[in-house]
C-alpha positions as CSV (number, residue, x, y, z in Angstrom):
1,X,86.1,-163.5,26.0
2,X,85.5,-166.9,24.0
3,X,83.3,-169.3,25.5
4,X,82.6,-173.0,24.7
5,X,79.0,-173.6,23.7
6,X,77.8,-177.0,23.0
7,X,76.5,-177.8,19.7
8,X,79.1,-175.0,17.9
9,X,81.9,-175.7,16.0
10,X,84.9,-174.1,17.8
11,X,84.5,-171.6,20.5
12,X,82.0,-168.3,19.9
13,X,83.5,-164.7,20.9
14,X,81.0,-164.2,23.9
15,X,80.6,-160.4,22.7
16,X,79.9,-161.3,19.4
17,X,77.0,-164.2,20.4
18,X,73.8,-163.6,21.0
19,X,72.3,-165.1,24.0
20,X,69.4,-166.8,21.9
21,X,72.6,-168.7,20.7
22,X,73.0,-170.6,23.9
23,X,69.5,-171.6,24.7
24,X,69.7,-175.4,26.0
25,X,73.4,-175.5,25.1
26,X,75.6,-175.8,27.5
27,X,78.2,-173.0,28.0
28,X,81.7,-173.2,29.3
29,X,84.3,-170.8,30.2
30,X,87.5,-170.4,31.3
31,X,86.5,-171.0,35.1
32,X,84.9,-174.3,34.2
33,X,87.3,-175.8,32.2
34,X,89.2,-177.2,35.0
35,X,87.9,-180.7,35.9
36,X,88.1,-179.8,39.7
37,X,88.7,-176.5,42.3
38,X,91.5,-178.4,43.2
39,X,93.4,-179.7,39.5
40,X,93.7,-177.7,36.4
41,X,92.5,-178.7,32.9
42,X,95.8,-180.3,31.1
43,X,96.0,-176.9,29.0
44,X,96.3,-174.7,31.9
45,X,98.8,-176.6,33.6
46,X,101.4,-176.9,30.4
47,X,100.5,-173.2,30.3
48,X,101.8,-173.1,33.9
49,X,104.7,-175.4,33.0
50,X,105.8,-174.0,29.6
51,X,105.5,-170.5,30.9
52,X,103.2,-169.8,28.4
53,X,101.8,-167.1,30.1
54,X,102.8,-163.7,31.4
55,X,100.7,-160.6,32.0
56,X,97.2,-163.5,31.7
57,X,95.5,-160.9,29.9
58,X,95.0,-163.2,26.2
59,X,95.7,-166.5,28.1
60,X,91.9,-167.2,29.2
61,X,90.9,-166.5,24.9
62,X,93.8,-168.5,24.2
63,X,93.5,-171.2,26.6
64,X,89.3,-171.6,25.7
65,X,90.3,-171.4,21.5
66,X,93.1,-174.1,22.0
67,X,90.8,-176.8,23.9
68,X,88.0,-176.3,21.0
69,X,91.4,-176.5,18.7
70,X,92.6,-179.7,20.5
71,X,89.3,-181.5,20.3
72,X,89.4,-181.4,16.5
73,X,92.8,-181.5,16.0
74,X,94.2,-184.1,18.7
75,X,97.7,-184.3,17.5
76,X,98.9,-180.7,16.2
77,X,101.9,-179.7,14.0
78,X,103.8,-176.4,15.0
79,X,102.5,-174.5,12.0
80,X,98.5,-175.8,13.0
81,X,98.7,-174.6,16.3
82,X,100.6,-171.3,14.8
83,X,97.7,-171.0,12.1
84,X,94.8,-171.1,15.4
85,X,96.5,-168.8,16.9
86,X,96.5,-166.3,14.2
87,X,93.5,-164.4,15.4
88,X,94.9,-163.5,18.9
89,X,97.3,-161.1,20.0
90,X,99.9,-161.6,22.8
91,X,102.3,-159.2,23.7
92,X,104.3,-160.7,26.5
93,X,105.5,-164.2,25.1
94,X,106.3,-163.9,21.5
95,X,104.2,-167.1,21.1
96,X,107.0,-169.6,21.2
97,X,105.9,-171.0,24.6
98,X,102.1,-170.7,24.0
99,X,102.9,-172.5,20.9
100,X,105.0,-175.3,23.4
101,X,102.3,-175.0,26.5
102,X,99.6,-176.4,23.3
103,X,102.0,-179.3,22.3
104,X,102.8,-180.4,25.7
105,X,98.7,-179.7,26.5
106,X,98.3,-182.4,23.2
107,X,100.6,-184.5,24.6
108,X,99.0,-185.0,28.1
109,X,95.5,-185.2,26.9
110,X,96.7,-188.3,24.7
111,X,98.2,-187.9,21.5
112,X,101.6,-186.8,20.0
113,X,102.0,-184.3,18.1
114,X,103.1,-184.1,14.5
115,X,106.9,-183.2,14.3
C-alpha cells in the first residue's frame, strides 16, 4: 500500500516505512483522500469515468502515487505519467485508461496537460 506522509517527497511504500518515519507528520491514504464521504477526490472520479480501473486491486497504489505525481507535476505529458507509472503492475487495463483517468484527473484539478 503507498501512503502520503507529510514532509516526504512523493508517496512512501507503507511496508517499506518505518513508523518512526511518520512521527508528527501527517499520514494519508487512500480512504482520506476524498475531500468528503459524500464526493471523490478528482483522481478517483476520472478513474471512475475513464474506466481506469477494473479488478481495484493496484488502483488504490496507483491512485495515492498519481496525486503525489500531480502535485509536482500539475500538467503531465503522456510519456511522464507513463514513466510514474513504471513501478506498478496492472493486469486488467493495459494502462491506456489509467494513463487517460491521470490526464482528465490533471485536467479537473486545474491545469492542461502537455500534448
Amino acid at each position: 500500500m503507498k501512503v502520503l506522509i507529510t514532509g516526504h517527497n512523493g508517496y512512501v511504500g507503507s511496508v517499506m516505512a518505518r513508523l518512526v518515519q511518520a512521527a508528527g507528520h501527517e499520514v494519508s491514504t487512500i480512504e482520506g483522500v476524498a475531500p468528503s464521504d459524500e464526493a471523490l477526490h478528482p483522481l478517483q472520479e476520472a478513474f471512475w469515468a475513464k474506466h481506469g480501473l477494473q479488478c481495484g486491486y493496484c488502483t488504490p497504489g496507483i491512485i495515492m502515487s498519481a496525486c503525489a505525481f500531480l502535485k509536482e507535476h500539475p500538467a503531465p505529458s503522456e510519456g511522464e505519467i507513463r514513466e510514474m507509472l513504471a513501478g506498478h503492475l496492472c493486469r486488467c487495463t493495459g494502462y491506456h485508461f489509467i494513463v487517460d483517468a491521470i490526464a482528465e484527473a490533471a485536467r479537473a484539478l486545474g491545469a492542461s496537460p502537455k500534448a
